[in-house]
C-alpha positions as a Markdown table, in Angstrom:
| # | Residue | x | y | z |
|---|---|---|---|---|
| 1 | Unk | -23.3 | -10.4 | -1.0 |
| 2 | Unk | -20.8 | -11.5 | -3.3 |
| 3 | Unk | -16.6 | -11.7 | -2.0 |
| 4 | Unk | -15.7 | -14.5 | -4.8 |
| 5 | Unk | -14.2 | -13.4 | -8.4 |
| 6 | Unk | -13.8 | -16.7 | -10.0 |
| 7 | Unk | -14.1 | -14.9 | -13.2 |
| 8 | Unk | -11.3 | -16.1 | -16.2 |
| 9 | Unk | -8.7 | -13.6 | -17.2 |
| 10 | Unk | -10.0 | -10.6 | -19.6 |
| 11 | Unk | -8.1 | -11.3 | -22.8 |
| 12 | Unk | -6.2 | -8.6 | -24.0 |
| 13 | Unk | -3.0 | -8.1 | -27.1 |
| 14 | Unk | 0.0 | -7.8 | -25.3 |
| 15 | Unk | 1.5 | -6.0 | -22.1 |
| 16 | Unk | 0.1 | -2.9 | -21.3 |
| 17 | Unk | 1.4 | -0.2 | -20.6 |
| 18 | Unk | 1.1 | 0.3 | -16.5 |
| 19 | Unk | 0.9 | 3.5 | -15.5 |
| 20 | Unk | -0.6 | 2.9 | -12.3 |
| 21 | Unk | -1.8 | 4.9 | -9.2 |
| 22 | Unk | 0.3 | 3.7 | -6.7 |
| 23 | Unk | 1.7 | 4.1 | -3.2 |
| 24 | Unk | 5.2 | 2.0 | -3.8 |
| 25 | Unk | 7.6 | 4.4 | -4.5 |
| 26 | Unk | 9.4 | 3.6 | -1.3 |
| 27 | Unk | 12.8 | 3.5 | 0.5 |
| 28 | Unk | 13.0 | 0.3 | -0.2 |
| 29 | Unk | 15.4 | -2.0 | 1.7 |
| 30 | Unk | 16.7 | -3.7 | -1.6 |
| 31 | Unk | 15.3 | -5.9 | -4.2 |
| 32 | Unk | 15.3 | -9.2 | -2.6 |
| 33 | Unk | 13.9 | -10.2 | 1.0 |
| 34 | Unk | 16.0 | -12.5 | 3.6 |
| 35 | Unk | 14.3 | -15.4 | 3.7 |
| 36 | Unk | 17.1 | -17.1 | 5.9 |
| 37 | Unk | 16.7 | -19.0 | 8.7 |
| 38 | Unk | 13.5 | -18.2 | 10.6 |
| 39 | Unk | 12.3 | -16.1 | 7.5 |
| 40 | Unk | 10.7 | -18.9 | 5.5 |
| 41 | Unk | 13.5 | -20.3 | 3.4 |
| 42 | Unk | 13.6 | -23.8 | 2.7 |
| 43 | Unk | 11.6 | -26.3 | 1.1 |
| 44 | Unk | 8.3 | -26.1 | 0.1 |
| 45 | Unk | 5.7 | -24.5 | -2.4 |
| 46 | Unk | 7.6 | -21.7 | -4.5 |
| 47 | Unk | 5.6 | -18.4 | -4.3 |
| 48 | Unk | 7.3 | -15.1 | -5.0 |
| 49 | Unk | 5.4 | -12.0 | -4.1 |
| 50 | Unk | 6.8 | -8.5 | -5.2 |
| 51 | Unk | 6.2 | -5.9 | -2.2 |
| 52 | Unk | 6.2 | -2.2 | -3.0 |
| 53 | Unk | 8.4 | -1.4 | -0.4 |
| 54 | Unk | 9.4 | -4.3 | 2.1 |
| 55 | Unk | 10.3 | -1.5 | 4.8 |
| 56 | Unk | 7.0 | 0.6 | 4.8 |
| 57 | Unk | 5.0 | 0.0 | 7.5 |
| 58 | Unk | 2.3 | 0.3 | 5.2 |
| 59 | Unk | 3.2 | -3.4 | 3.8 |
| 60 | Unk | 4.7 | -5.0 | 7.0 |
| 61 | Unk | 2.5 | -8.0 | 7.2 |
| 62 | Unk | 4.0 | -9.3 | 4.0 |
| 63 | Unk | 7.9 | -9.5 | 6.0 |
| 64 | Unk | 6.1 | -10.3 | 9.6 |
| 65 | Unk | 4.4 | -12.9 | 8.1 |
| 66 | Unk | 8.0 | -14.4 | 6.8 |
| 67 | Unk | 9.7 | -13.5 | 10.4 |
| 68 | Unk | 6.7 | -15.7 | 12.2 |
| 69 | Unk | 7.4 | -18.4 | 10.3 |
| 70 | Unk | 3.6 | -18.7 | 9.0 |
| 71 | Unk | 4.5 | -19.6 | 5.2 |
| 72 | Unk | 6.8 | -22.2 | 6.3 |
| 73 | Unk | 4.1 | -24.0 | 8.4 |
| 74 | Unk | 1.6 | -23.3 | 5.7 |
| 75 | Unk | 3.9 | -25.9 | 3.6 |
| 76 | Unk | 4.7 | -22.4 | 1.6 |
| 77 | Unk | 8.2 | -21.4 | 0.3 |
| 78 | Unk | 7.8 | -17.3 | -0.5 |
| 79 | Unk | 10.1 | -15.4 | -1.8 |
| 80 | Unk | 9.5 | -11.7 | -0.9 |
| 81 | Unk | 10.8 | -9.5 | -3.4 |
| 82 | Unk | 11.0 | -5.5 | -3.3 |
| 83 | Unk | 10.5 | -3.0 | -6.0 |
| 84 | Unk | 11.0 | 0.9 | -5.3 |
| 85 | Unk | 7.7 | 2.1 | -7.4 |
| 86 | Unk | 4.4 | 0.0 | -7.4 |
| 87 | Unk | 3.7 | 0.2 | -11.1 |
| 88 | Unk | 7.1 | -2.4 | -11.2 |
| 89 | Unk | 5.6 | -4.5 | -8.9 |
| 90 | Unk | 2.3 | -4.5 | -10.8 |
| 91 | Unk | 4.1 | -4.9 | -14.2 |
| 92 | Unk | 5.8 | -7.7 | -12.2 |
| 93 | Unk | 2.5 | -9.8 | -11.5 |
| 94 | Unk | 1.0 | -9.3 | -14.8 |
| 95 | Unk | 3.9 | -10.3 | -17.1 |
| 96 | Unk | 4.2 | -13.7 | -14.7 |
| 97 | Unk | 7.4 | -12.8 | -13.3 |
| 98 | Unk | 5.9 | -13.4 | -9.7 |
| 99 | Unk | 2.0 | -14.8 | -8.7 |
| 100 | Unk | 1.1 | -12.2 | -6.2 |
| 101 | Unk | 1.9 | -8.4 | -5.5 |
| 102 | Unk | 1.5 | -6.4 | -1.9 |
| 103 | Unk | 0.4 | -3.1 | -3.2 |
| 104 | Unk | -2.4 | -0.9 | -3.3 |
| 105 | Unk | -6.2 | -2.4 | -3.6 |
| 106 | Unk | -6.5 | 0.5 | -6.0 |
| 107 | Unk | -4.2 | -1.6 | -8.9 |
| 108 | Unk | -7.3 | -3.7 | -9.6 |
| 109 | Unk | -9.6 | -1.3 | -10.5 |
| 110 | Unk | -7.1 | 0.3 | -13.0 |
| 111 | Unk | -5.8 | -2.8 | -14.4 |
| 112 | Unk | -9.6 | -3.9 | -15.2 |
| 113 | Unk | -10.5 | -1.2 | -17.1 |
| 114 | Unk | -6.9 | -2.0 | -19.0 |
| 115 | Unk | -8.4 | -5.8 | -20.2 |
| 116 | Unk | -6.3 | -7.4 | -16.9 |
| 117 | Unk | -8.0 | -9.3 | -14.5 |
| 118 | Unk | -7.0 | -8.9 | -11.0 |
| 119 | Unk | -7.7 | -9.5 | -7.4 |
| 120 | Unk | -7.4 | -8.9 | -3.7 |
| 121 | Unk | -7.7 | -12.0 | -2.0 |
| 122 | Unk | -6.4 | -10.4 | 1.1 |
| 123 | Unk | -7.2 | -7.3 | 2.4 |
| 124 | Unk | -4.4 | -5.6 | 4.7 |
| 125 | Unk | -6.3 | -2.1 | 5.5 |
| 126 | Unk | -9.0 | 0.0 | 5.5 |
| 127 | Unk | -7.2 | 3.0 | 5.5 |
| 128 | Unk | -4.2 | 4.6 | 3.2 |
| 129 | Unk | -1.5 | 4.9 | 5.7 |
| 130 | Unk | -0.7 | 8.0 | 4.1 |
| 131 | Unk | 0.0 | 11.3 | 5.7 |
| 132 | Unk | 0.3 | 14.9 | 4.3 |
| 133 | Unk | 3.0 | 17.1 | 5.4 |
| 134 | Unk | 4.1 | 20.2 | 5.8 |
| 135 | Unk | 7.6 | 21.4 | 6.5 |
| 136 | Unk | 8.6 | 23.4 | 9.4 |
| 137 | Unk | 9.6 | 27.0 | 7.6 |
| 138 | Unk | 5.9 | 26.6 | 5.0 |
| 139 | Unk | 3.7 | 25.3 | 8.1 |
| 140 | Unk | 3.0 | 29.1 | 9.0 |
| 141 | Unk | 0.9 | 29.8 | 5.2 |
| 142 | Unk | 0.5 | 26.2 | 4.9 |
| 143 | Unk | -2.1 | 24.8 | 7.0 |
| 144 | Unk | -4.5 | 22.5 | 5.0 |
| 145 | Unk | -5.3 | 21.7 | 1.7 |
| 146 | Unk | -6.7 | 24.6 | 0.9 |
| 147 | Unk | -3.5 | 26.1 | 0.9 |
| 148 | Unk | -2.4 | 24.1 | -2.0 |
| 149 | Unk | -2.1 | 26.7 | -4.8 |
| 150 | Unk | 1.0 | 27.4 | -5.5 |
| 151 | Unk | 3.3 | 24.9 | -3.5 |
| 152 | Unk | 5.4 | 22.7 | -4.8 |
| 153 | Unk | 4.0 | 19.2 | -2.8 |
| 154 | Unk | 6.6 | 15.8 | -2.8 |
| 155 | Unk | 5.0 | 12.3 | -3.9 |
| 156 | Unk | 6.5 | 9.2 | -4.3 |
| 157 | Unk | 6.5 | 8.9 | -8.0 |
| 158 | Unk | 4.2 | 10.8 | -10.9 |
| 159 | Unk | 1.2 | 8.9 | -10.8 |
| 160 | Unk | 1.5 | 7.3 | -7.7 |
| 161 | Unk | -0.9 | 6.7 | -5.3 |
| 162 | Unk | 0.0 | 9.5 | -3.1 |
| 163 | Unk | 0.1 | 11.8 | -6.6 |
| 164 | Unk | -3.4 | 10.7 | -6.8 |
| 165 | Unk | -4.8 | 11.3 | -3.3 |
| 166 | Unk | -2.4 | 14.3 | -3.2 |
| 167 | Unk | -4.9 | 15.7 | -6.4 |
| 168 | Unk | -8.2 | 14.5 | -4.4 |
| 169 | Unk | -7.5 | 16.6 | -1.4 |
| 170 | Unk | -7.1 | 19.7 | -3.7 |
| 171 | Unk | -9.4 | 19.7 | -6.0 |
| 172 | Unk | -12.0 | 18.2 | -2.7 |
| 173 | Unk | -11.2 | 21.6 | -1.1 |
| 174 | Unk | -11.5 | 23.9 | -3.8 |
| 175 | Unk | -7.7 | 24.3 | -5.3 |
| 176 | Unk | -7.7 | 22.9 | -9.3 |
| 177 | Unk | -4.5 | 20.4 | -9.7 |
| 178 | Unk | -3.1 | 23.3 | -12.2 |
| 179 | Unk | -2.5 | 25.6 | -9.6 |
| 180 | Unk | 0.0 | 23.2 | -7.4 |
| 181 | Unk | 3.0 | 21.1 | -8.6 |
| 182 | Unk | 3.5 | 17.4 | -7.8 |
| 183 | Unk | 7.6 | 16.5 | -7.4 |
| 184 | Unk | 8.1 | 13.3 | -7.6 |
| 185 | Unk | 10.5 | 12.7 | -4.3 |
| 186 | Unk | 10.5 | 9.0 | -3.3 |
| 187 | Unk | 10.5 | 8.2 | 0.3 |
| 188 | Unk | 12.8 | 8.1 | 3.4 |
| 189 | Unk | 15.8 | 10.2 | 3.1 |
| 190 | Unk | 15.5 | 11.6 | -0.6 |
| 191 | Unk | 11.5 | 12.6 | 1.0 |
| 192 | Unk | 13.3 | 14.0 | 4.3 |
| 193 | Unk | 16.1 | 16.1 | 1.8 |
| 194 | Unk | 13.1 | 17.6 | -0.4 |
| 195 | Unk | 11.6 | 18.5 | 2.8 |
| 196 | Unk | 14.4 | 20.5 | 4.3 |
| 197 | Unk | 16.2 | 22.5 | 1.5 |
| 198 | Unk | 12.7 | 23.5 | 0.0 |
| 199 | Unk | 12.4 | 21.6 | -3.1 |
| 200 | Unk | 9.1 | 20.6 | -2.0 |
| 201 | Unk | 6.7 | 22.9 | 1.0 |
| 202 | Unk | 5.1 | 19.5 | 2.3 |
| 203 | Unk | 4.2 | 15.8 | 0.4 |
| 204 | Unk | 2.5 | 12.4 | 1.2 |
| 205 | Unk | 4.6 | 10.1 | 3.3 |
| 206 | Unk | 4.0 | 6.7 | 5.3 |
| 207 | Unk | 5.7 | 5.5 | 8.1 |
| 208 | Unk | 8.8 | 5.3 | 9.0 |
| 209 | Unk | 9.4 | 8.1 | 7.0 |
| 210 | Unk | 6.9 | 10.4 | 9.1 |
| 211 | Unk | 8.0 | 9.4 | 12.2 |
| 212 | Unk | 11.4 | 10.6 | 11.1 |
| 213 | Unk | 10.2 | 14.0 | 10.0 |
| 214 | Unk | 8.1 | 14.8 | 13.5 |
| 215 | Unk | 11.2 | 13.6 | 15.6 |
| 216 | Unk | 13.6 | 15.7 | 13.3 |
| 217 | Unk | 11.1 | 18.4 | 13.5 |
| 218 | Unk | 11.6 | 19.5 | 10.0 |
| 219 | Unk | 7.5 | 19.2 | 9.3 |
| 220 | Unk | 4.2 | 19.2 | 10.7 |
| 221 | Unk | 1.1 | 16.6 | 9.9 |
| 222 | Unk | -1.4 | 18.2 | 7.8 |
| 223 | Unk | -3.7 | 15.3 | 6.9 |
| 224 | Unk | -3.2 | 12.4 | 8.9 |
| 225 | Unk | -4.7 | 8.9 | 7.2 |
| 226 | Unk | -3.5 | 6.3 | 9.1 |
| 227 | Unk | -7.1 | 5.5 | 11.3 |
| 228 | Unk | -10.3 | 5.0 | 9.6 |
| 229 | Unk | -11.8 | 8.1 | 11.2 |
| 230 | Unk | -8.7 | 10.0 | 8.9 |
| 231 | Unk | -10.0 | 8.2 | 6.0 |
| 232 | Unk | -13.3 | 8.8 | 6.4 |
| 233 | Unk | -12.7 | 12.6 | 7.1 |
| 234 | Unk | -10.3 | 13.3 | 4.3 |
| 235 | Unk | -11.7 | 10.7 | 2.4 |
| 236 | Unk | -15.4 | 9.9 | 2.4 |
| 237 | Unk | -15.2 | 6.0 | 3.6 |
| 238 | Unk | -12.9 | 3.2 | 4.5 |
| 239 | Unk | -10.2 | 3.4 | 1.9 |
| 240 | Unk | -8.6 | 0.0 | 1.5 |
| 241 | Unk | -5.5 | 0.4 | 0.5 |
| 242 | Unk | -2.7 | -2.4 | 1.3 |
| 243 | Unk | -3.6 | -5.7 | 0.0 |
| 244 | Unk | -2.2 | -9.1 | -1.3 |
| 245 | Unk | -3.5 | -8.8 | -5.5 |
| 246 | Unk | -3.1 | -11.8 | -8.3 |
| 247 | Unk | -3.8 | -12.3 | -11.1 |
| 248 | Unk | -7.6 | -14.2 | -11.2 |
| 249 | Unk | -6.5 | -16.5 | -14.0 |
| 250 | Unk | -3.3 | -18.1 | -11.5 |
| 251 | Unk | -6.0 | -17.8 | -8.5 |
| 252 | Unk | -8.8 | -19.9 | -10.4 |
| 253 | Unk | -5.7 | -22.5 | -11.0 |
| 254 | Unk | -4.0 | -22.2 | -7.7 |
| 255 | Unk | -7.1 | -22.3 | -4.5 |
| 256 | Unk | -5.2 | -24.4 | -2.8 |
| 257 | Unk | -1.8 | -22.6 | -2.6 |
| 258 | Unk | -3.9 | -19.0 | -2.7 |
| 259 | Unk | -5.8 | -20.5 | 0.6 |
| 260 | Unk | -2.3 | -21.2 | 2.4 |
| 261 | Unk | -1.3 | -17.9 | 1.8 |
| 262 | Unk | -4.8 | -16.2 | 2.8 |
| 263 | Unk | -4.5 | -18.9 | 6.3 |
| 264 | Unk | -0.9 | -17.1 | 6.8 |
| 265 | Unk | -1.7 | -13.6 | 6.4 |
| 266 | Unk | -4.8 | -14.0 | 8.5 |
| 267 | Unk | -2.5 | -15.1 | 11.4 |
| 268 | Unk | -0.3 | -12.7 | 11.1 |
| 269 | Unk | -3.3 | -10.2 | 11.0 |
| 270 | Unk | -4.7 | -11.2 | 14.2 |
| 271 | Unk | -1.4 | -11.7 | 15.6 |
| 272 | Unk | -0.8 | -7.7 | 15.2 |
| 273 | Unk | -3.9 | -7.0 | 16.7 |
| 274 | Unk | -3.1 | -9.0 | 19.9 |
| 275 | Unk | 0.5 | -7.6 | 19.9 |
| 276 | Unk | 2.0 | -4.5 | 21.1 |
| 277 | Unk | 4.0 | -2.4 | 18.6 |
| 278 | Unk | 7.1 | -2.8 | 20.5 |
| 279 | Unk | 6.6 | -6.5 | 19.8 |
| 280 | Unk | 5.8 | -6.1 | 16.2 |
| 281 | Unk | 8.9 | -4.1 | 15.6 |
| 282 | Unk | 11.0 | -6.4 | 17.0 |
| 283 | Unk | 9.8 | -9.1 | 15.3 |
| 284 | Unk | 11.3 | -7.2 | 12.0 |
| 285 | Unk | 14.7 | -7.5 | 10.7 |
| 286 | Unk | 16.9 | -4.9 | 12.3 |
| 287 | Unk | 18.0 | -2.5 | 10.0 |
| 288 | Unk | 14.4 | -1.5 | 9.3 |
| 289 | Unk | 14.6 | 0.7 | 12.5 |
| 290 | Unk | 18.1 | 2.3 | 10.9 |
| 291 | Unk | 19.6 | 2.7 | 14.5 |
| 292 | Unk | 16.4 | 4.1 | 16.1 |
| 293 | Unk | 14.5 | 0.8 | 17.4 |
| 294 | Unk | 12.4 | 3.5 | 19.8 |
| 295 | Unk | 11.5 | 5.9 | 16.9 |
| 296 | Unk | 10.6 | 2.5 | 14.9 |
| 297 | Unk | 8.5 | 1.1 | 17.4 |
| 298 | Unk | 6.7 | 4.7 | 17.2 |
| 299 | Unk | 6.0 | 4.4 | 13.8 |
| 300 | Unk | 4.9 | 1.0 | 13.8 |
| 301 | Unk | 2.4 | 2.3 | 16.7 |
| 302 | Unk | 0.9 | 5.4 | 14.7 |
| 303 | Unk | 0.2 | 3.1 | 11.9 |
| 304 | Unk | -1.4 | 0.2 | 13.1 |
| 305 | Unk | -4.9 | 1.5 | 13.0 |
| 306 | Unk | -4.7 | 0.8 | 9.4 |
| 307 | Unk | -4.8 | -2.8 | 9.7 |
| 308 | Unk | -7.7 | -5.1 | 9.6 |
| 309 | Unk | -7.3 | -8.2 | 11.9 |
| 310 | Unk | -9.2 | -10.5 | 9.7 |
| 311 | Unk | -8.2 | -10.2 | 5.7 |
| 312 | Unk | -11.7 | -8.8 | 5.1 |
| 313 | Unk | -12.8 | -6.3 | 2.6 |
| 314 | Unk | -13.8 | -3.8 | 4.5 |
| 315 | Unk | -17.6 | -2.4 | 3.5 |
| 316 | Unk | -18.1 | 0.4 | 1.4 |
| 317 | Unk | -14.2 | 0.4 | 0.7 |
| 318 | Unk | -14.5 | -0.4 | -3.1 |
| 319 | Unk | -16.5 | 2.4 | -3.5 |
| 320 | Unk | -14.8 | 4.7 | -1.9 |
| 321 | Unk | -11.8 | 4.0 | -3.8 |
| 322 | Unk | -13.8 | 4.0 | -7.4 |
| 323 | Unk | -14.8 | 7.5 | -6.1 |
| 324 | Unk | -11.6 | 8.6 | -5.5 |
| 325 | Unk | -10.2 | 7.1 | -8.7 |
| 326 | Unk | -13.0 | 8.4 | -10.8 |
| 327 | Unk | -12.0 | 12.0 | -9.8 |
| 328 | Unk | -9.2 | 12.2 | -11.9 |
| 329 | Unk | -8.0 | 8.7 | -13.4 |
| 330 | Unk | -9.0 | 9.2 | -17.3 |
| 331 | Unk | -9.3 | 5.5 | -17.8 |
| 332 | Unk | -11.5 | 4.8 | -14.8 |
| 333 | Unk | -13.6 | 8.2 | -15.0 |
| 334 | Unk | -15.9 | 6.8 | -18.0 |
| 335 | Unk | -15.5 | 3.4 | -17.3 |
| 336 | Unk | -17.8 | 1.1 | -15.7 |
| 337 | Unk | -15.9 | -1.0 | -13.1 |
| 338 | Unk | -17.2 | -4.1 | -11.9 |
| 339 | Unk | -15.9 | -3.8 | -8.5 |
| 340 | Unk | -17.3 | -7.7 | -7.8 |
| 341 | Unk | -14.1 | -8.7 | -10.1 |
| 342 | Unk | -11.6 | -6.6 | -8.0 |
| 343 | Unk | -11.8 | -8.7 | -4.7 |
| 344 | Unk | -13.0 | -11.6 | -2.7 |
| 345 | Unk | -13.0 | -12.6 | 0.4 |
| 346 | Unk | -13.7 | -16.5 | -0.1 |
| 347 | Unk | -10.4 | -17.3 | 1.3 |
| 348 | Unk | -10.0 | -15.2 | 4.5 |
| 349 | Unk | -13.1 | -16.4 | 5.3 |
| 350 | Unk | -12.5 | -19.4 | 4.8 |
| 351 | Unk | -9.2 | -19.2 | 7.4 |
| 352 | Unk | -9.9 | -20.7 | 10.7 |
């Protein structure tokens, strides 16, 4: 079976233009990381890696793995950066500006078909992470996606990742994407605000913005996607979602340093699966729990079946997520995607 995509860059004129299914339009903390002391600042390698959203739980390894110190012993200097919307952070890798992105796996199917050559070379999840709500004065009419026509439903940006699974679960149970409207309302508080005056009747969160809305009681969980048994029954499979992608061209010419980074995410990986979320969360810097380390350490909790513990592409994933993507995504839909050229596990494996 093959896991390794030593393949050279797809040549293509220019930038293109990256309009991305993502999941990264976040609350984001800010646009730079601390990487002070104990954070992996300092001397060594240079890597920057732009995060969709340094605060989502949906992307904590990338800041854990700073906190435990596991670049710094790697020899590795990383610089985590933070975009609010995914399709930055992808625009981000491609143009050079950084060598690796933590976003959605689903980046490199859409950028292949676009003449860029991407990769996974570590694979966070194998589920979304994502959770459809409902709020508190709709959840009486509103109680699955069959209910869809109609509503006005909050994502975190226009063809985002949770636009896009937002459109799968409609049309998958029977409602066409014309007869609902997608309002693009970030994540966090502006998510929380749409929720409670009624500019949106429910949306696709992550945590710790759904932990928030269930302790505020101003929603209800309508599809939950955080365990692969909610992936598999909303979804069809194991849907990988939250990965570490580069560009193949600075992977072919960097094994070394893309090995250092693999050996550090795969510790922190198994260290989450041998840690409690209480431990996790404290581990994170301390605004992330925005006064409430308790409701934090919840969210943390409810999302931690998402994770793998070993880096591995989980089986079946890819094609679960060229499934999904093929349902609506024009440029995938008559496509053929060579889903070898989208990961590899060579250097996860490869981690002791």
């Amino acid at each position: 079976m093959r896991k390794t995509a030593r393949y050279a860059s797809l040549a293509a004129a220019g930038l293109l233009a990256l309009s991305s299914l993502t999941a990264c339009a976040d609350d984001a903390a800010g646009s730079t990381a601390d990487t002070g002391s104990g954070a992996g600042g300092g001397k060594g390698e240079s890597v920057k890696i732009m995060v969709g959203g340094l605060d989502k739980v949906i992307y904590l390894p990338a800041m854990l793995t700073q906190r435990l110190g596991y670049f710094a012993a790697e020899g590795l200097n990383v610089q985590l950066l933070s975009e609010p919307a995914g399709v930055q952070a992808e625009t981000a890798l491609v143009s050079g500006q950084v060598q690796g992105a933590v976003g959605f796996y689903d980046h490199t199917l859409d950028l292949q078909v676009k003449g860029k050559s991407v990769e996974s070379v570590v694979q966070f999840s194998h589920a979304p992470g994502e959770v459809e709500v409902v709020s508190a004065k709709a959840a009486g009419d509103l109680t699955s996606p069959e209910d869809f026509k109609g509503r006005k439903l909050g994502v975190t940006g226009l063809g985002s990742s949770t636009d896009f699974l937002t459109k799968y679960l409609a049309v998958k149970n029977g409602v066409k994407v014309s007869d609902f409207t997608s309002v693009a309302v970030g994540a966090g508080p502006t998510f929380m605000a749409a929720l409670q005056n009624g500019a949106i009747d429910g949306g696709m969160t992550t945590d710790p913005t759904v932990a928030t809305i269930l302790d505020k009681k101003a929603g209800k969980i309508l599809v939950d996607m955080r365990t692969p048994e909610g992936s598999r029954q909303a979804l069809g499979g194991p849907y990988p979602s939250s990965s570490l992608y580069m560009r193949t061209d600075w992977v072919n010419g960097h094994q070394k340093t893309v090995q250092k980074l693999a050996d550090a995410f795969v510790k922190t990986l198994k260290w989450m699966s041998t840690h409690s979320a209480d431990e996790i969360a404290a581990k994170m810097p301390a605004d992330y729990s925005q006064g409430d380390k308790t409701l934090y350490a919840q969210a943390v909790r409810s999302t931690l079946p998402m994770f793998t513990d070993d880096g591995v592409m989980p089986e079946g994933g890819p094609e679960t997520v060229e499934k999904v993507l093929k349902a609506f995504n024009p440029n995938i839909k008559n496509a053929d995607v060579d889903l070898s050229r989208t990961y590899t596990t060579e250097f996860v494996k490869a981690s002791g």
